[in-house]
DRENMAR-259522 format. One record per atom (N, C-alpha, C): residue number from 1; x, y, z; residue in one letter; atom name. Coordinates in steps of 0.001 Angstrom, whole numbers, plus 524288, in hexadecimal, padded with zeros to 5 digits. Example, Ala and Ser with C-alpha at 12.3 -4.5 7.8 and 13.67 -1.06 7.14 Angstrom:
BEGIN
R:k:c1:c2:c3:r:a
R:1:83386:7E9C6:81E78:a:N
R:1:8300C:7EE6C:81E78:a:CA
R:1:83390:7F31C:81E78:a:C
R:2:83232:7F736:81BA8:s:N
R:2:83566:7FBDC:81BE4:s:CA
R:2:83264:8001E:81EBE:s:C
END
This chain:
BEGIN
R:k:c1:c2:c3:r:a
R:1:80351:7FB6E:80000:x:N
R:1:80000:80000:80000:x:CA
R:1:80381:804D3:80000:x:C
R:2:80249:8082B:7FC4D:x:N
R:2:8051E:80EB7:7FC53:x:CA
R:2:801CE:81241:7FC8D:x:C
R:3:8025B:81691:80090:x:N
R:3:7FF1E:819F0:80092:x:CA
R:3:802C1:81DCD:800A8:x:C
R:4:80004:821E3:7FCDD:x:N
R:4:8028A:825FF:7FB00:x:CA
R:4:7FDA5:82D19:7FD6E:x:C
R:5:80249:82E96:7FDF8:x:N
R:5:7FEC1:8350F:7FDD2:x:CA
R:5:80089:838D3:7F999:x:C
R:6:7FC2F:83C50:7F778:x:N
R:6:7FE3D:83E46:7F4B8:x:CA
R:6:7FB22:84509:7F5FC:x:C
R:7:7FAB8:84888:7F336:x:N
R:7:7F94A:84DE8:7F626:x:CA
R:7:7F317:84E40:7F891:x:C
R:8:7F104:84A01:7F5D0:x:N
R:8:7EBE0:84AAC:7F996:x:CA
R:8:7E966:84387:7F83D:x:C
R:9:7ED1F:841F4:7F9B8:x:N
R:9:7EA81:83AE0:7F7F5:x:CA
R:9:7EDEC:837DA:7FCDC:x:C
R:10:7EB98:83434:7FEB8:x:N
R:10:7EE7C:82F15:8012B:x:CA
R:10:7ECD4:82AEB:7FD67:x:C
R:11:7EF24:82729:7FB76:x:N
R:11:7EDE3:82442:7F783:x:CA
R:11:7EFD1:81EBB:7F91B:x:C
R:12:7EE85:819E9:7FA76:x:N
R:12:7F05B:81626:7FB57:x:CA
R:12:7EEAC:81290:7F5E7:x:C
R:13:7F32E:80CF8:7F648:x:N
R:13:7F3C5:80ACD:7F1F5:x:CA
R:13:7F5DA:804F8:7F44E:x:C
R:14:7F314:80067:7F2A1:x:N
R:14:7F48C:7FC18:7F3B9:x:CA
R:14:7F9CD:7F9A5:7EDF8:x:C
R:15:7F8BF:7FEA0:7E9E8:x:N
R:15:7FCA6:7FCDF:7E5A5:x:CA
R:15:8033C:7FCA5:7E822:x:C
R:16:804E2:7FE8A:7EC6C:x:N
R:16:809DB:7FFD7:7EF5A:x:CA
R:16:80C4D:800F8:7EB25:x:C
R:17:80AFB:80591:7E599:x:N
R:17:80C8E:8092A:7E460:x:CA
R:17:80CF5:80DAA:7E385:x:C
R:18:8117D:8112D:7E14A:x:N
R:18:8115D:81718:7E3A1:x:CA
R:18:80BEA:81868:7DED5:x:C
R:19:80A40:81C9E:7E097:x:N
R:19:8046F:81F20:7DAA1:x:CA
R:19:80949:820C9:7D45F:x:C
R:20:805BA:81F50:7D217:x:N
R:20:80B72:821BC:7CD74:x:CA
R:20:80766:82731:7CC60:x:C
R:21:802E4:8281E:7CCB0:x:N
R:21:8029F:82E70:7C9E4:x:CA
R:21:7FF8C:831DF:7CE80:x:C
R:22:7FF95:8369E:7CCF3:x:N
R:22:7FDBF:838CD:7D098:x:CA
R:22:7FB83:83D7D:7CCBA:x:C
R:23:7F641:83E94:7D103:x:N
R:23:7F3C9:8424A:7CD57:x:CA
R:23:7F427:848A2:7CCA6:x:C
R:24:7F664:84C1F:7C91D:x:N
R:24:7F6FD:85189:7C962:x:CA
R:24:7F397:8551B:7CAE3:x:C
R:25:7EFCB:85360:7C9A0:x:N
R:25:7E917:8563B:7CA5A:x:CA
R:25:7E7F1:856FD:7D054:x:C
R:26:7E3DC:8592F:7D106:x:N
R:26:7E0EB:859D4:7D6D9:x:CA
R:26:7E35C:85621:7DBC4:x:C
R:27:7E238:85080:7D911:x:N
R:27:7E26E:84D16:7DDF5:x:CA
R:27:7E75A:84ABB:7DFE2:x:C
R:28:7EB5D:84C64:7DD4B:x:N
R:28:7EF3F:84AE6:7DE59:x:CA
R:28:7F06E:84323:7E0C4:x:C
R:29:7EC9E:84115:7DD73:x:N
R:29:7ED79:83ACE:7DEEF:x:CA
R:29:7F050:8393C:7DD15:x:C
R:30:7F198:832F8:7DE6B:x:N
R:30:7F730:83052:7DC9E:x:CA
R:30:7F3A1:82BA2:7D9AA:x:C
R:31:7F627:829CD:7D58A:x:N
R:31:7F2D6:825F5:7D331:x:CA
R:31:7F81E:8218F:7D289:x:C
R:32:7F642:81DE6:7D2DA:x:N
R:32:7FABF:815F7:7D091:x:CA
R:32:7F836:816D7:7CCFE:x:C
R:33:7FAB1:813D2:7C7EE:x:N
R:33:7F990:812C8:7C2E2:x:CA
R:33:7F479:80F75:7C0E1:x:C
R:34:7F4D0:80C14:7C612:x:N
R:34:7EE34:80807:7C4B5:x:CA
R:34:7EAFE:80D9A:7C55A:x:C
R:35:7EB96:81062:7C7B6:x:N
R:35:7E629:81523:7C7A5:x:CA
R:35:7E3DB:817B8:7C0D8:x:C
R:36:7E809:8169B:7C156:x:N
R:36:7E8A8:81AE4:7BB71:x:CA
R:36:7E6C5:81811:7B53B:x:C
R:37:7E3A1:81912:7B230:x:N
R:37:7E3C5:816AE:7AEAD:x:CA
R:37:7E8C6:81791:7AA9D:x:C
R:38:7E97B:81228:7A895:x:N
R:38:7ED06:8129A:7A5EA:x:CA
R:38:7EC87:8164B:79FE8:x:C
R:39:7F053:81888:79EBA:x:N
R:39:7F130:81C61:79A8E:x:CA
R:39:7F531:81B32:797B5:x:C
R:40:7F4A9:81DE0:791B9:x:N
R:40:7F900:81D1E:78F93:x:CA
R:40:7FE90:81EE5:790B6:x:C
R:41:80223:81D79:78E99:x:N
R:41:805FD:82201:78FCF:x:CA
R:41:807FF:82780:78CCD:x:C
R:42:8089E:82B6C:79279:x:N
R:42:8086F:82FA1:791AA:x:CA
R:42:80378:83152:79291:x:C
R:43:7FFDF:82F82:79303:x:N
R:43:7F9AC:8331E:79418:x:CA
R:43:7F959:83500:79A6D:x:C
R:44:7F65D:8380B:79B83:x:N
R:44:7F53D:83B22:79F08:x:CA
R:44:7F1FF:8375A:7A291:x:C
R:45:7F3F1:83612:7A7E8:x:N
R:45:7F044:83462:7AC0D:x:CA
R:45:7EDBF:83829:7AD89:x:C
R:46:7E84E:836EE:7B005:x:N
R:46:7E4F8:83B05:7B43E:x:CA
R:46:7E2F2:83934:7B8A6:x:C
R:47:7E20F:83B9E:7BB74:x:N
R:47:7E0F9:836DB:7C262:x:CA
R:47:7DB36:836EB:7C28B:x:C
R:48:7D99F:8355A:7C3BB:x:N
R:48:7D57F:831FE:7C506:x:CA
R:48:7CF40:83706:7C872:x:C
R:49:7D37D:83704:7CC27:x:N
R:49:7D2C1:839D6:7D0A1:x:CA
R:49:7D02A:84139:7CD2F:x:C
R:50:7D3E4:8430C:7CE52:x:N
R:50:7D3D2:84875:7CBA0:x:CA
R:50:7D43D:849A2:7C46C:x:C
R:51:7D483:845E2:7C201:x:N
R:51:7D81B:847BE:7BD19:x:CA
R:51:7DBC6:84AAE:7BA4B:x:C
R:52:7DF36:84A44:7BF77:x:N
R:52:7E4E1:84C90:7BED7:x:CA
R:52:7E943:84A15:7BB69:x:C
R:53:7EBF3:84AFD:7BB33:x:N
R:53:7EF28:848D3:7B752:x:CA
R:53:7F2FF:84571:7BAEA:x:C
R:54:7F4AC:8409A:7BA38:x:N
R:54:7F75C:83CF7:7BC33:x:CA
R:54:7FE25:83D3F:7BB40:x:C
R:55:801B8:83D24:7BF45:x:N
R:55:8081F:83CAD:7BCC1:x:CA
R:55:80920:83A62:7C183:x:C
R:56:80DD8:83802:7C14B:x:N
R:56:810C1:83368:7C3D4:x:CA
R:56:80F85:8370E:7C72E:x:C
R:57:81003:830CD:7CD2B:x:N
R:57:81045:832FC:7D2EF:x:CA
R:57:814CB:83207:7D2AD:x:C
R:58:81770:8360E:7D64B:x:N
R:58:81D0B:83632:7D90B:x:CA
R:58:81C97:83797:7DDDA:x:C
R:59:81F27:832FA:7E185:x:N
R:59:81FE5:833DD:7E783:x:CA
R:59:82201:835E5:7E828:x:C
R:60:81F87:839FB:7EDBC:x:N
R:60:82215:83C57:7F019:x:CA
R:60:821B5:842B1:7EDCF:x:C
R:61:81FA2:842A0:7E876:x:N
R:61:81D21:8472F:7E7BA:x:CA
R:61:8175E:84794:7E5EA:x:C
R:62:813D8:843FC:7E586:x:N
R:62:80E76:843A6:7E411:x:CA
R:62:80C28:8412C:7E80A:x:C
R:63:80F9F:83C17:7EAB9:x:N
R:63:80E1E:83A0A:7F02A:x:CA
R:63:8106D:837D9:7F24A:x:C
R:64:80F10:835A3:7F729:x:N
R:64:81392:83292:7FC3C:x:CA
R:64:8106F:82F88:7FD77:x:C
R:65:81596:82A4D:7FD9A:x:N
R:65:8137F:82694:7FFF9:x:CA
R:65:813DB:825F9:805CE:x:C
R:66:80E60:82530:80720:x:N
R:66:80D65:823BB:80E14:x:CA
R:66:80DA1:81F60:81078:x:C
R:67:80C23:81BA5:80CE7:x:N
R:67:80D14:8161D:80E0E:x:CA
R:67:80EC4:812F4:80A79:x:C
R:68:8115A:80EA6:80B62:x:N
R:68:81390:80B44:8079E:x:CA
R:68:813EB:80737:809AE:x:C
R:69:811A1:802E8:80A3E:x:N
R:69:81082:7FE3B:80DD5:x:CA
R:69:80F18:7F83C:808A1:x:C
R:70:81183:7F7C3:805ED:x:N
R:70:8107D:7F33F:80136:x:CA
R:70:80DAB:7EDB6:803B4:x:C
R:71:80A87:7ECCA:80100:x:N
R:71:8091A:7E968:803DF:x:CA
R:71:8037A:7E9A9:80758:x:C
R:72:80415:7EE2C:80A05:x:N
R:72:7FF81:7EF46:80C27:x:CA
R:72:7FB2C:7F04C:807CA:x:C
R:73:7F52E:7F190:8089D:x:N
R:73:7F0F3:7F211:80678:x:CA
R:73:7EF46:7FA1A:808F8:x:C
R:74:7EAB5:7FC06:805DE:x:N
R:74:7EB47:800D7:8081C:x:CA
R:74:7E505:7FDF2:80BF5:x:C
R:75:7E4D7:7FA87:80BFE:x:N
R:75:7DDB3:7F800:80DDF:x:CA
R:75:7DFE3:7F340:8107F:x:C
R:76:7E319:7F1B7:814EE:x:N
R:76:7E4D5:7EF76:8161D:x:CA
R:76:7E23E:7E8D2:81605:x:C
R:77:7E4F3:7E51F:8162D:x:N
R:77:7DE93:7E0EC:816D4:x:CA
R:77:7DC72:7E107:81121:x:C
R:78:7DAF4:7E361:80D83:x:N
R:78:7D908:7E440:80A6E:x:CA
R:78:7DABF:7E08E:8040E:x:C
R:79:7D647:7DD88:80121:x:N
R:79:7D818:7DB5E:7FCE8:x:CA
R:79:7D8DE:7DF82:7F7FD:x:C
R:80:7D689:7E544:7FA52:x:N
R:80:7D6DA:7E859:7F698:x:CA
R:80:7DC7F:7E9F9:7F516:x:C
R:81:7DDA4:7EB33:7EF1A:x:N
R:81:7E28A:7EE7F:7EEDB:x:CA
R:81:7DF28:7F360:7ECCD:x:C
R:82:7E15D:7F751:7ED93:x:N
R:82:7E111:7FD59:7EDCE:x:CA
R:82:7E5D3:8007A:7EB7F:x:C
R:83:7E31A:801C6:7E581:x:N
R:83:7E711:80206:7E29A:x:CA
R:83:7E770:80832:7E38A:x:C
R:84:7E533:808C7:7E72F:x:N
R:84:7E6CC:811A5:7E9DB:x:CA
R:84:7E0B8:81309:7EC02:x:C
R:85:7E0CF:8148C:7EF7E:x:N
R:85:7DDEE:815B1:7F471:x:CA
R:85:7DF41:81CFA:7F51A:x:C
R:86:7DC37:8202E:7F363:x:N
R:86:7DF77:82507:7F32B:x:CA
R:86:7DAD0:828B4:7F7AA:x:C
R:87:7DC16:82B99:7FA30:x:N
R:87:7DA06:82E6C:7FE48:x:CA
R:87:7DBDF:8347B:7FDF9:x:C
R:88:7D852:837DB:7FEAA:x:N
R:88:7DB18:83F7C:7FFB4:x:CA
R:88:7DBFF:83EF9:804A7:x:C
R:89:7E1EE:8419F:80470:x:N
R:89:7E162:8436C:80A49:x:CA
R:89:7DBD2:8470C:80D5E:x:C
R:90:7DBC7:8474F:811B3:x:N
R:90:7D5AF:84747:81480:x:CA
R:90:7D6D1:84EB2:81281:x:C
R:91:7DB2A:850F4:81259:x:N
R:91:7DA1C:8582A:81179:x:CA
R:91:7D91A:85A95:80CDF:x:C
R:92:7DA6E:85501:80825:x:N
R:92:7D981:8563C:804C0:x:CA
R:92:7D431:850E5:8002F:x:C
R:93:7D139:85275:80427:x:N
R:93:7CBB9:84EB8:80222:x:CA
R:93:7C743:8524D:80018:x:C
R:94:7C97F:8583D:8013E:x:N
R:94:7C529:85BB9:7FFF0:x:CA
R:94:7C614:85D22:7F924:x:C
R:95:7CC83:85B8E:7F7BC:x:N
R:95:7CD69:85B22:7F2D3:x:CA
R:95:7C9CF:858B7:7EE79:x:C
R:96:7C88A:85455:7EFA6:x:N
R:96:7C4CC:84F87:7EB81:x:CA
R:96:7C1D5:85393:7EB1E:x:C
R:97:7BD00:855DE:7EBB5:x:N
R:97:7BA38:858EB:7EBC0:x:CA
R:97:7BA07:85D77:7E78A:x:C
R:98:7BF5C:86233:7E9B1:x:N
R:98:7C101:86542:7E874:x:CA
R:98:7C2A9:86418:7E3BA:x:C
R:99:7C572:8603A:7E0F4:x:N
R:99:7C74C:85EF6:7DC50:x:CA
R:99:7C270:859D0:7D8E1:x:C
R:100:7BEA6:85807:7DB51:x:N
R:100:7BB5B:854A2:7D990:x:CA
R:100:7BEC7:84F10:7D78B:x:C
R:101:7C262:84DB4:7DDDE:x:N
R:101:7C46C:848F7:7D9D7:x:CA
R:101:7C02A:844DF:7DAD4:x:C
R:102:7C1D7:8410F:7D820:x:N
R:102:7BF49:83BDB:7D58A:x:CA
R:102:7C09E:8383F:7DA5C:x:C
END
């Protein structure tokens, strides 16, 4: 399990990998590649969330990792895998709203 923060997301992931994109737009989320539909190459990703435009995540400047525990589940006990579990921090929940994310 990896859980990552990023400027207004806690995001957990049973993939125990880092997000490869992150979004430019409003919501500033981190997306893994299973999120993303696949595209040709060279075309323009967009997130999901806001429809911002998508470019590689890089740690340590888009987000930090808080936990890193392999092996573990983010649902402990659980037969589920959880391919990202994403949450706003609680100061910035008045955002969704304000920006109408999805």
């Amino acid at each position: 399990m990896i859980e990552v923060e990023t400027e207004y997301h806690i995001t957990r992931s049973d993939l125990n990998t880092k997000p490869d994109y992150k979004c430019l737009g409003t919501c500033k989320k981190v997306w893994w590649k299973d999120d993303v539909e696949s595209a040709p190459f060279g075309a323009q990703l967009y997130c999901q969330k806001c429809g911002g435009v998508l470019s590689s995540a890089r740690e340590g400047f888009d987000y930090k990792i808080t936990k890193n525990e392999p092996g573990e589940k983010v649902y402990p006990g659980s037969d589920i895998d959880v391919k990202h579990s994403s949450n706003l921090l609680e100061q910035f929940e008045h955002l969704e709203k304000t920006y109408g994310w999805k």
